[in-house]
Kinemage of the C-alpha trace (Angstrom):
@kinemage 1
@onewidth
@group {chain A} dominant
@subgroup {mainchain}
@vectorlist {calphas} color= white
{ca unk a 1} P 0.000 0.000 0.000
{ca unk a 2} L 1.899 3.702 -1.320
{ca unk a 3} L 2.076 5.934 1.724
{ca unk a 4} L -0.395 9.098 1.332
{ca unk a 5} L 2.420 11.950 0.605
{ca unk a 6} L 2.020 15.275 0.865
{ca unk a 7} L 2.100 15.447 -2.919
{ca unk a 8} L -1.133 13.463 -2.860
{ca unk a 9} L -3.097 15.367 -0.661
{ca unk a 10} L -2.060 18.372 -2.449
{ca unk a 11} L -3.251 16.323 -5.552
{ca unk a 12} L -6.911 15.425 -4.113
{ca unk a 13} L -7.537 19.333 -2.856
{ca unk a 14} L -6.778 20.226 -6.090
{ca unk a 15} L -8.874 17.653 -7.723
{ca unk a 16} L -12.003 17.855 -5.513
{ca unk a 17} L -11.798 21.780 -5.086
{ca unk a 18} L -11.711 21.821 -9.081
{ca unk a 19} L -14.895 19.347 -9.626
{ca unk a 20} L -16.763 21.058 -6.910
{ca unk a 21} L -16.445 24.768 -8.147
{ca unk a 22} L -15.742 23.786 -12.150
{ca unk a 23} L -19.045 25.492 -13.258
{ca unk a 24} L -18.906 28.636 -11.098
{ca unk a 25} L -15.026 29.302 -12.012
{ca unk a 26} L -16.214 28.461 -15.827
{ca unk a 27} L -18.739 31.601 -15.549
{ca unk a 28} L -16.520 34.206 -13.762
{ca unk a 29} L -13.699 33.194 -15.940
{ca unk a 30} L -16.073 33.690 -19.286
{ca unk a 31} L -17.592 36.908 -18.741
{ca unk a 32} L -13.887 38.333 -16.639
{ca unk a 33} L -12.380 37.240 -21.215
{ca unk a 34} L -15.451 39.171 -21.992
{ca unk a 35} L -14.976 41.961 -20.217
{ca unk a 36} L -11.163 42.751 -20.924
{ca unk a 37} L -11.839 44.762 -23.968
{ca unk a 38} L -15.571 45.918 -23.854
{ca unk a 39} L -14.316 49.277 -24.055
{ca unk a 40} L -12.533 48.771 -27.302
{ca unk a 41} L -15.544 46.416 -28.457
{ca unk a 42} L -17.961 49.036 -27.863
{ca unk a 43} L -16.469 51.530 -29.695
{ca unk a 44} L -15.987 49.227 -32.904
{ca unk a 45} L -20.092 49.389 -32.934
{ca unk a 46} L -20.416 52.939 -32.653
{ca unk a 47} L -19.589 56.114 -34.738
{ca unk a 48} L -16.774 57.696 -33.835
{ca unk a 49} L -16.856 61.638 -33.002
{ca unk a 50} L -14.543 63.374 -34.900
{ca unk a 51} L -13.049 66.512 -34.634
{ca unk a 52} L -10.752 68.236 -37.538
{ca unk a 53} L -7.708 69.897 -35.599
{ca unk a 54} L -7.440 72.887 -38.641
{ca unk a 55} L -10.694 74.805 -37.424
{ca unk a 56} L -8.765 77.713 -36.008
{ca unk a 57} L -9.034 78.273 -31.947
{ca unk a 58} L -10.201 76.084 -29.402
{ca unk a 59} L -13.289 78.010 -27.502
{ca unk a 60} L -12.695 78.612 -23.960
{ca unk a 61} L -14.450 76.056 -21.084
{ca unk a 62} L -16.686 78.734 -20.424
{ca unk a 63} L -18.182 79.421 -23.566
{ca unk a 64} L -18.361 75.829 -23.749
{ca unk a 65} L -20.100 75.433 -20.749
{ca unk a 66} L -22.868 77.940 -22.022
{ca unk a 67} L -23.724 76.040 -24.767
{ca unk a 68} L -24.332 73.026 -22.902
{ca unk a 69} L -25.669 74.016 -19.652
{ca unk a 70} L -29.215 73.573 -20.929
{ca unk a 71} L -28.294 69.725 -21.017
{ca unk a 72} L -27.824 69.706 -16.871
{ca unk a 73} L -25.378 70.342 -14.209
{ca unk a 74} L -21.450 70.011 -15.314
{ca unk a 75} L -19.599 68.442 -13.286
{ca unk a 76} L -16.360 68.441 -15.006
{ca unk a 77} L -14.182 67.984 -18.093
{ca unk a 78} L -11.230 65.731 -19.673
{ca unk a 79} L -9.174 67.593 -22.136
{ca unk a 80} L -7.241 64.737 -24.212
{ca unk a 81} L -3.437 64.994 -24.716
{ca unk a 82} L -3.885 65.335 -28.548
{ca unk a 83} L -6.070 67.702 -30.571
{ca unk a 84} L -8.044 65.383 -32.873
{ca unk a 85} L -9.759 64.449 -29.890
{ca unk a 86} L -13.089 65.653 -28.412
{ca unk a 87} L -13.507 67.259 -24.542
{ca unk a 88} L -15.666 65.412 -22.395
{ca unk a 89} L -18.009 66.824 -20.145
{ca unk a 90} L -19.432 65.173 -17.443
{ca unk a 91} L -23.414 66.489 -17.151
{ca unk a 92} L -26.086 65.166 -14.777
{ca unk a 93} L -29.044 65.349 -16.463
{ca unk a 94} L -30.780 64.259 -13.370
{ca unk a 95} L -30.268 64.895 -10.105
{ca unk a 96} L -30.286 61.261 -9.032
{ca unk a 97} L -27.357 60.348 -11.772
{ca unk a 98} L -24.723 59.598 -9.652
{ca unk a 99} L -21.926 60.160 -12.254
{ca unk a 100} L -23.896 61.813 -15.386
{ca unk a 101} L -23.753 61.605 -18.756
{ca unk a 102} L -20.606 62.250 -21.507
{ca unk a 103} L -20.791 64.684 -23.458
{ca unk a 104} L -18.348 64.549 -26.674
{ca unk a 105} L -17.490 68.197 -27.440
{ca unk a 106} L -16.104 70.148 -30.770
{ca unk a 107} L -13.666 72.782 -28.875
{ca unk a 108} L -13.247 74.405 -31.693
{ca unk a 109} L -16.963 74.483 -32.976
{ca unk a 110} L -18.704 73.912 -29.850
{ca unk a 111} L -20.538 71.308 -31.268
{ca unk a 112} L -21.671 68.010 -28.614
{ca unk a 113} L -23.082 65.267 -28.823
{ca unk a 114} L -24.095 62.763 -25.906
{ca unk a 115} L -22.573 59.824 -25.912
{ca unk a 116} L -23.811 57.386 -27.863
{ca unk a 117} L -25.242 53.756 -26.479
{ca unk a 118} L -24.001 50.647 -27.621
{ca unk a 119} L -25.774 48.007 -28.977
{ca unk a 120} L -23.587 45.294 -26.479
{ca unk a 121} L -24.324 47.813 -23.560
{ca unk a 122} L -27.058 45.779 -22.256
{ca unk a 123} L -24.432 42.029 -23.356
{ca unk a 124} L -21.419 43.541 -21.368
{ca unk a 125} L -24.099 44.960 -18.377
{ca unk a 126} L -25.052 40.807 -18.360
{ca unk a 127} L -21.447 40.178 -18.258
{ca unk a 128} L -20.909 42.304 -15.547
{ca unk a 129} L -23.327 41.259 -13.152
{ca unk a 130} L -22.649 37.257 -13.946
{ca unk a 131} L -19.093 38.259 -13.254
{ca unk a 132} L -19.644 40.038 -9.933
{ca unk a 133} L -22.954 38.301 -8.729
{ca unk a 134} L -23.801 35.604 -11.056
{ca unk a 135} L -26.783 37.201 -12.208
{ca unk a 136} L -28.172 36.274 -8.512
{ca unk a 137} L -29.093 38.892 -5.836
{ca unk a 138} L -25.684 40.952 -4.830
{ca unk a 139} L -26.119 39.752 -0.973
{ca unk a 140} L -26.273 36.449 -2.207
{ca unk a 141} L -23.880 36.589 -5.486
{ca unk a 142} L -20.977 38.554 -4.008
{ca unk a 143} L -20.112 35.943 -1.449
{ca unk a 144} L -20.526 32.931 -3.440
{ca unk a 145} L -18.036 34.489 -6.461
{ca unk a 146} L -15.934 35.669 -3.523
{ca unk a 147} L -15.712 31.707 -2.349
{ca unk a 148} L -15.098 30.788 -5.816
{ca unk a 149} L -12.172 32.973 -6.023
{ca unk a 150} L -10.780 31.937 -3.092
{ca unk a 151} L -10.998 28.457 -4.115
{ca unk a 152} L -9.455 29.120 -7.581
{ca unk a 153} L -6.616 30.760 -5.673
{ca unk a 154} L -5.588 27.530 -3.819
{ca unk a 155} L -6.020 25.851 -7.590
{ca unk a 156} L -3.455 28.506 -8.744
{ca unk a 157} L -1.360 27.949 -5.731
{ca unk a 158} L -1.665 23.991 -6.459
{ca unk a 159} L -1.170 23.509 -9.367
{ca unk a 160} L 2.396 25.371 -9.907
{ca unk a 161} L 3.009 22.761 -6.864
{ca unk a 162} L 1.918 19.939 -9.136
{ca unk a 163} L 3.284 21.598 -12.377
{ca unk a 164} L 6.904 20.754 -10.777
{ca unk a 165} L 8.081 17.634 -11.493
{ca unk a 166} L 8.919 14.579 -8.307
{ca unk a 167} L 12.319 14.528 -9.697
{ca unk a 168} L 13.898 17.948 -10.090
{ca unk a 169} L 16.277 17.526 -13.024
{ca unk a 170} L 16.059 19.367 -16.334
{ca unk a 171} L 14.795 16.768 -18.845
{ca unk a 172} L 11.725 16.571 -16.150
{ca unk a 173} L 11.033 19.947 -16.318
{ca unk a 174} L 11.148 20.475 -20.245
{ca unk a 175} L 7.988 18.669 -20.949
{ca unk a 176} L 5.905 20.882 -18.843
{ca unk a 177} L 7.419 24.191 -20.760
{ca unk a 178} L 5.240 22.533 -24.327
{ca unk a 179} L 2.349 20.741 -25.360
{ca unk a 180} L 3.047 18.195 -27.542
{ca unk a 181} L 0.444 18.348 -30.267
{ca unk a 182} L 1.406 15.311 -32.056
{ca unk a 183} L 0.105 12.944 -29.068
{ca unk a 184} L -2.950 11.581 -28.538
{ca unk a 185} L -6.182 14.198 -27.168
{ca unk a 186} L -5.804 12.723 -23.956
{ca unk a 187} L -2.310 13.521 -23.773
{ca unk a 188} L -2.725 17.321 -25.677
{ca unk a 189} L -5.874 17.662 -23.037
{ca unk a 190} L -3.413 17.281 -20.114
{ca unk a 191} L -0.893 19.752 -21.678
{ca unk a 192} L -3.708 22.415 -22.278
{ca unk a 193} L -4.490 22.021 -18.579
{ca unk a 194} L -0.283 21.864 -17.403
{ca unk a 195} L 1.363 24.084 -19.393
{ca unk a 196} L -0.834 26.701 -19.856
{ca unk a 197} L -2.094 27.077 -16.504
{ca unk a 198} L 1.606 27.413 -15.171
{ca unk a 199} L 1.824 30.391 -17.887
{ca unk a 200} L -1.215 31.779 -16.742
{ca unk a 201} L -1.075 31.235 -13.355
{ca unk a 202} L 0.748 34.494 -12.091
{ca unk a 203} L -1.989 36.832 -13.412
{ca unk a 204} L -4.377 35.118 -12.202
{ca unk a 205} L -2.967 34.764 -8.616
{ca unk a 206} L -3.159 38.571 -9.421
{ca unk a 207} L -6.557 38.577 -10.563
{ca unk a 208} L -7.268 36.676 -7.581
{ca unk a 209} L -5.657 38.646 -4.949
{ca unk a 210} L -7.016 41.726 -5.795
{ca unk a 211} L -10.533 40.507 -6.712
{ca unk a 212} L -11.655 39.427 -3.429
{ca unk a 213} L -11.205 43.317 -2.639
{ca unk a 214} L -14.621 43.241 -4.488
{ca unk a 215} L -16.435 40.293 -2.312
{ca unk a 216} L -15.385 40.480 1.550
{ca unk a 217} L -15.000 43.376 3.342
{ca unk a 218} L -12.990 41.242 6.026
{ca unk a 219} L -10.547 41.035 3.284
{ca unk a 220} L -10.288 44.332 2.294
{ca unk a 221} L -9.699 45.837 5.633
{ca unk a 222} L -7.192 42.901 6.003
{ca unk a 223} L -5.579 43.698 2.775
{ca unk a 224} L -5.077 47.684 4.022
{ca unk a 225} L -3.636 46.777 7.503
{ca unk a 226} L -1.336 44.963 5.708
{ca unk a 227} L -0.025 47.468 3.016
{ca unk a 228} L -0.413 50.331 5.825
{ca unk a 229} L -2.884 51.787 3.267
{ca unk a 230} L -6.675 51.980 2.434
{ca unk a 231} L -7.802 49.721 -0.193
{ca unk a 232} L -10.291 51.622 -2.296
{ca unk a 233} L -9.181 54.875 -0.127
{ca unk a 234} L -9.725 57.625 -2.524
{ca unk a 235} L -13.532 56.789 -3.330
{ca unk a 236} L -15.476 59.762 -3.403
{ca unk a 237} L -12.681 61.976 -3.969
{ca unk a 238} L -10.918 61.126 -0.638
{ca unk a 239} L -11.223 63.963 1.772
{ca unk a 240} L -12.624 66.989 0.709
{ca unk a 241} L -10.900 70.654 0.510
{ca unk a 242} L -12.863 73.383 0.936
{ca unk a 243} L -11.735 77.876 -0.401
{ca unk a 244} L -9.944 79.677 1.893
{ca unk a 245} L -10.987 82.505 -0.823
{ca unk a 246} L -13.080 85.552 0.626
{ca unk a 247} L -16.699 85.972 -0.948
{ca unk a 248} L -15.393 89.181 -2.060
{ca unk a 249} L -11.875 87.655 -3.546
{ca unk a 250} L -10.976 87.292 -7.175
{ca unk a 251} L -11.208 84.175 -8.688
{ca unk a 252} L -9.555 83.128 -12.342
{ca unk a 253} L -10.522 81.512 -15.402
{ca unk a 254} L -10.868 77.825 -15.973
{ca unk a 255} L -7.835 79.028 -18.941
{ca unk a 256} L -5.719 80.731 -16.126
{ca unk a 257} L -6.350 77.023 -13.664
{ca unk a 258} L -4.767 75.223 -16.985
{ca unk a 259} L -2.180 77.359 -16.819
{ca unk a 260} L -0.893 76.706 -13.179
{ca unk a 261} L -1.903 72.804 -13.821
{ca unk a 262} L 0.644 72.664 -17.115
{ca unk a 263} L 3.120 74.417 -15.082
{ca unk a 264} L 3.018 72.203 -11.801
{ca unk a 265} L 2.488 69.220 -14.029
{ca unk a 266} L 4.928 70.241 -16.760
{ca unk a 267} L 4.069 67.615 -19.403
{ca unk a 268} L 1.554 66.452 -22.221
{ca unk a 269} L -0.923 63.915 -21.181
{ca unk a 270} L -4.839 63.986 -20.433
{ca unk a 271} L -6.521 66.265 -18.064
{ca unk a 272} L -9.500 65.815 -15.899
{ca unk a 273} L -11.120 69.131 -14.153
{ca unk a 274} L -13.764 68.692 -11.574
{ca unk a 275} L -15.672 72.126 -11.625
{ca unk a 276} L -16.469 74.099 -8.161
{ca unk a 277} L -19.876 74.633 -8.159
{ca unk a 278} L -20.114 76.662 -4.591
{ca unk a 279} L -17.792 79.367 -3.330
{ca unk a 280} L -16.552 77.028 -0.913
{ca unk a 281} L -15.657 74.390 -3.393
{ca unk a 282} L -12.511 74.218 -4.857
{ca unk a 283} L -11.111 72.780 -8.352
{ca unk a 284} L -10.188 69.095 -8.406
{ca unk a 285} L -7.517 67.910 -11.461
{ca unk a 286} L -5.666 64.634 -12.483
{ca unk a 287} L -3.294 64.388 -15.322
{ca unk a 288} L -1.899 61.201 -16.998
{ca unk a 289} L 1.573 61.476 -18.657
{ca unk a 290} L 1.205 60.459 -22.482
{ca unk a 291} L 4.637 59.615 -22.436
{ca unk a 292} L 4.553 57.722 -18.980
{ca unk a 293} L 4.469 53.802 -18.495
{ca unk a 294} L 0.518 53.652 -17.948
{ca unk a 295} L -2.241 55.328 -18.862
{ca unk a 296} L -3.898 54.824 -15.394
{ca unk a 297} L -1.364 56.516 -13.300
{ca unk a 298} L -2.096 60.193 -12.482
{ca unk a 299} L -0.988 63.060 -10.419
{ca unk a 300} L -3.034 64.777 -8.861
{ca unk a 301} L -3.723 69.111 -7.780
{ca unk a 302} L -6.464 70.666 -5.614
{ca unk a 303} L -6.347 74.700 -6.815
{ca unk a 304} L -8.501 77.174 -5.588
{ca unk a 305} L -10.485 79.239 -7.334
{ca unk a 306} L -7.693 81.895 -7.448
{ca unk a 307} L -5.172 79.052 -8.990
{ca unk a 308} L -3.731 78.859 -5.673
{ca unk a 309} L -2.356 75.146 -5.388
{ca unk a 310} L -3.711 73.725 -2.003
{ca unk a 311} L -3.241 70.356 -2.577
{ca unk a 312} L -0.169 67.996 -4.775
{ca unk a 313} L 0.142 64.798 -5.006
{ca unk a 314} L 2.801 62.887 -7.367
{ca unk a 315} L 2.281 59.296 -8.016
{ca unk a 316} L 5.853 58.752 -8.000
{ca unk a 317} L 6.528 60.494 -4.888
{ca unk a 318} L 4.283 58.382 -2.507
{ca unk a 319} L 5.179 55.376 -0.792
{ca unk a 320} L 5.515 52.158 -2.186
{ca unk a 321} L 2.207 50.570 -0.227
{ca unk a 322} L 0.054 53.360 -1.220
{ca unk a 323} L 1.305 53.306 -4.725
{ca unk a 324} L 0.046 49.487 -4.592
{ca unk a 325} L -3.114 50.093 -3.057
{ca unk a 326} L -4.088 52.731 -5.052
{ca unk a 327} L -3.772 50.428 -8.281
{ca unk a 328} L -6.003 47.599 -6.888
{ca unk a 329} L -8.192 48.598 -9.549
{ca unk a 330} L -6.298 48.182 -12.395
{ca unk a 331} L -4.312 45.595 -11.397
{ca unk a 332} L -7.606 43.359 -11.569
{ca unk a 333} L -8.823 44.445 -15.071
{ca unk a 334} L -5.749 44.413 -16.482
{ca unk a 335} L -4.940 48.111 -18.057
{ca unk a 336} L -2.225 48.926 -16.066
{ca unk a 337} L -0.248 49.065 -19.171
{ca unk a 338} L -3.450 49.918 -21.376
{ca unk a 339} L -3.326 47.385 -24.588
{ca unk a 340} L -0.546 45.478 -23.811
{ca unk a 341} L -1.022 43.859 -20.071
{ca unk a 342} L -4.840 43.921 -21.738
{ca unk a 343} L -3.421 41.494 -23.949
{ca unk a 344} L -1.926 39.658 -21.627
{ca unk a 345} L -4.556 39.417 -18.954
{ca unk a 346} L -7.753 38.450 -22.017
{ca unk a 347} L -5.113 35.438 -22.885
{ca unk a 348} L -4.757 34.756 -19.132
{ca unk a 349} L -8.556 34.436 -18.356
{ca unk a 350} L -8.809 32.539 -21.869
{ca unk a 351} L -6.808 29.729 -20.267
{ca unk a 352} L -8.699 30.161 -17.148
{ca unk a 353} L -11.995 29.996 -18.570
{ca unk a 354} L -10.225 26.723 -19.875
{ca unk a 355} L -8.934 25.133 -17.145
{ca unk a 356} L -12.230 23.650 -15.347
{ca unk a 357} L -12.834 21.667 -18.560
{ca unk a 358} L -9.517 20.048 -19.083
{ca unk a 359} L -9.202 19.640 -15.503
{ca unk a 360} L -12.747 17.814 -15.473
{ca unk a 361} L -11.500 15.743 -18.906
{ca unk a 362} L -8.248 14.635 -16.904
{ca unk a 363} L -10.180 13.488 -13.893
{ca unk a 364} L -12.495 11.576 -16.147
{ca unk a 365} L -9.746 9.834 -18.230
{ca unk a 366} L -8.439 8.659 -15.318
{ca unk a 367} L -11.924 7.681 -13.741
{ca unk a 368} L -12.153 5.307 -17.398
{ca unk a 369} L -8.574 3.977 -16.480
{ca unk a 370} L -9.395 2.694 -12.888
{ca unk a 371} L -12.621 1.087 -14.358
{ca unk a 372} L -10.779 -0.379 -17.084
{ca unk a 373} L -8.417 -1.595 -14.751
{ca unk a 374} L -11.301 -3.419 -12.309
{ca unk a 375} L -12.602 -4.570 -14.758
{ca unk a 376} L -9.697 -6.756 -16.810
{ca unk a 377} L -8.221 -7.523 -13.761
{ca unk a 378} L -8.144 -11.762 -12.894
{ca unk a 379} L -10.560 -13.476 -10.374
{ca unk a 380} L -8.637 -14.820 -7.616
{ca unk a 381} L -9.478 -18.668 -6.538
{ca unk a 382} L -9.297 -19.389 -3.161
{ca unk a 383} L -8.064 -23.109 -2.353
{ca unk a 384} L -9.147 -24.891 0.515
C-alpha cells in the first residue's frame, strides 16, 4: 500500500476543489475574457466623433459650458493629450445620476453630442453582473463568487506545486514548458491544462488577490492593515478641501487654472477638471503622462479658485504601499499598461476559462482507467 504523501493530498484538494467549483469558475472566468476589452468592443459598434484639428481656436471652457448648460449640471471635463480628440463633459441630467452623462465636445466648434449607447451595452451589463454576482441577488452573489475565487486561488497555488516535477532535473522539467500536439487528445488535453495554466497562473494569482477586494470586506480591511494603506481609499474623492478665498476675492478663469496645472504638471498627457460649483468648493484635477508607463497613473492638484495650489500629489513620490493600493483597480482588469497587459490578462482568463474543462477531462480519463483496470483484472481462486 503507497504511503499518502504530501504530494497526494495536495493532488486530491486540487482535484475535488476543481470538480466542486468547475461550473462557477467556468462563468466568472467567461464573462472576466469578456470583459477585458468591452471598451474597445464598444467603440468598434459605434460612430466615432470626430473633430478636424485645422478649425482655427479652441473656444474657452466657459463658452463651452454655455452652450451646454441647458443639457444639466457640469460636473467636469477631460481635455485629451492630442487635438483630434473631443472634450468630455461630465453632465447630470438628473439629479439622481450619480456620475452623469458624456458629453463629446467640438472645442473648436462647440458642437456636442451625448454619448452614444451601444448596442452590447445591455451584453457587457449581463457580463458584468454574472461576473460580480452571477446574475443572482448581490447579498447572495458577491459571497458565493468571492468563495469561488478563493478556491481558484488555492487551484493557482496547487497547481504550480503539481506543475513541478517529483524529480527535479532538467529533462523533467522540459515537458511541462510545451504541449506536444502530435500525441494523442488525452495527452494534448493534459498539456492544455499543465502548461498553460503554469503560464497563466501568475496573473491570475493577481486577478485573484485583488478581486476578493470586491467580495469580503474582512478582506479588504485585512488587505489595508497589511499594506499600511486603504484599499479603495480615494472613493469619493478622498477627503474633501474646501476655499480659503473671501466671498469678495478674485477668482480666475478655468484658462488661467490650466495654466498653473501645465506648469506644476509640466508635461503632455490627459486632463481631468472637476468644476467648483459653490464658493466654498474648490477645483479638483488629475493628469496622466502620455509619455509615462501607464495610462492609469495620475498626479493629482487641488487649486482654488484663485489658482492657488492647495493640494499635490505625485504618483511617483508616494510610498511604495500606497502606490500598490491605489492600483487595486487596475491591477484586476488588467490596463495597467493599457493594450498590452490587456493582452496579456484576455489570454490569461482565456486559459482560465479553460482550465475547469480540461481539468474535469483529466479526472475523467483517469476515472475510465481505474474502471478499465477493475474490470480486466483476474478473479482470484481461493483453495481450501
Amino acid at each position: 500500500m503507497q504511503k499518502y504523501s504530501l504530494r497526494k493530498f495536495i493532488n486530491d484538494v486540487h482535484l475535488w476543489l476543481g470538480l466542486a467549483s468547475g461550473i462557477v469558475l467556468f462563468l466568472v472566468c467567461l464573462s472576466g475574457t469578456l470583459l477585458v476589452f468591452e471598451d474597445e468592443i464598444k467603440s468598434f459598434f459605434t460612430d466615432d466623433f470626430v473633430v478636424e484639428a485645422t478649425q482655427g481656436e479652441k473656444m474657452s471652457i466657459e463658452l463651452l459650458s454655455d452652450k451646454l448648460k441647458e443639457e444639466g449640471d457640469i460636473t467636469a471635463v477631460t481635455l485629451p493629450a492630442t487635438a483630434k480628440e473631443p472634450y468630455l463633459f461630465s453632465i447630470k441630467t438628473d439629479p439622481k445620476q450619480r456620475r452623469g452623462s458624456t458629453y463629446y465636445v467640438n472645442p473648436y466648434t462647440g458642437e456636442y453630442q451625448k454619448e452614444l449607447k451601444s448596442s452590447l451595452d445591455g451584453f457587457f451589463m449581463t457580463m458584468f453582473r454574472l461576473h460580480r454576482w452571477l446574475l443572482l441577488d448581490i447579498e447572495i452573489g458577491r459571497p458565493i463568487v468571492g468563495i469561488a475565487t478563493i478556491i481558484f486561488l488555492i487551484l493557482s497555488i496547487s497547481g504550480i506545486v503539481l506543475w513541478f516535477p517529483k524529480r527535479l532535473k532538467w529533462k523533467n522539467f522540459k515537458p511541462g514548458f510545451k504541449i506536444k500536439f502530435s500525441a494523442n487528445w488525452k495527452r494534448i488535453n493534459h498539456d492544455l491544462h499543465n502548461t498553460l495554466g503554469f503560464y497563466a497562473c501568475i496573473f491570475l494569482v493577481i486577478m485573484c488577490l485583488t478581486g476578493l477586494c470586491w467580495s469580503f470586506q474582512w478582506y479588504r480591511d485585512a488587505g489595508s492593515a497589511v499594506l499600511g494603506a486603504k484599499i479603495f481609499g480615494n472613493r469619493g474623492g478622498g477627503p474633501k478641501v474646501s476655499s480659503s478665498l473671501a466671498k469678495d476675492a478674485k477668482v480666475v478663469s478655468v484658462a488661467e487654472i490650466l495654466e498653473v496645472v501645465n506648469t506644476e504638471l509640466a508635461y503632455e498627457g490627459q486632463i481631468r477638471l472637476a468644476l467648483p460649483k459653490t464658493e466654498t468648493e474648490v477645483y479638483t484635477i488629475t493628469k496622466n503622462d502620455a509619455s509615462g508607463r501607464s495610462p492609469v497613473i495620475t498626479d493629482k492638484l487641488v487649486l482654488d479658485r484663485d489658482g492657488t495650489v492647495l493640494k499635490k500629489e505625485i504618483f511617483d513620490e508616494k510610498p511604495l504601499n500606497v502606490q500598490v493600493a491605489s492600483l487595486i483597480r487596475p491591477l484586476h482588469l488588467g490596463d495597467i499598461y493599457g493594450s498590452f497587459s490587456k493582452t496579456l490578462y484576455f489570454l490569461a482568463c482565456l486559459i482560465a476559462t479553460s482550465l475547469p474543462i480540461t481539468g474535469t477531462l483529466i479526472w475523467w480519463n483517469k476515472l475510465q482507467k481505474k474502471r478499465k483496470r477493475k474490470k480486466g483484472k483476474p478473479l482470484r481462486l481461493e483453495t481450501v
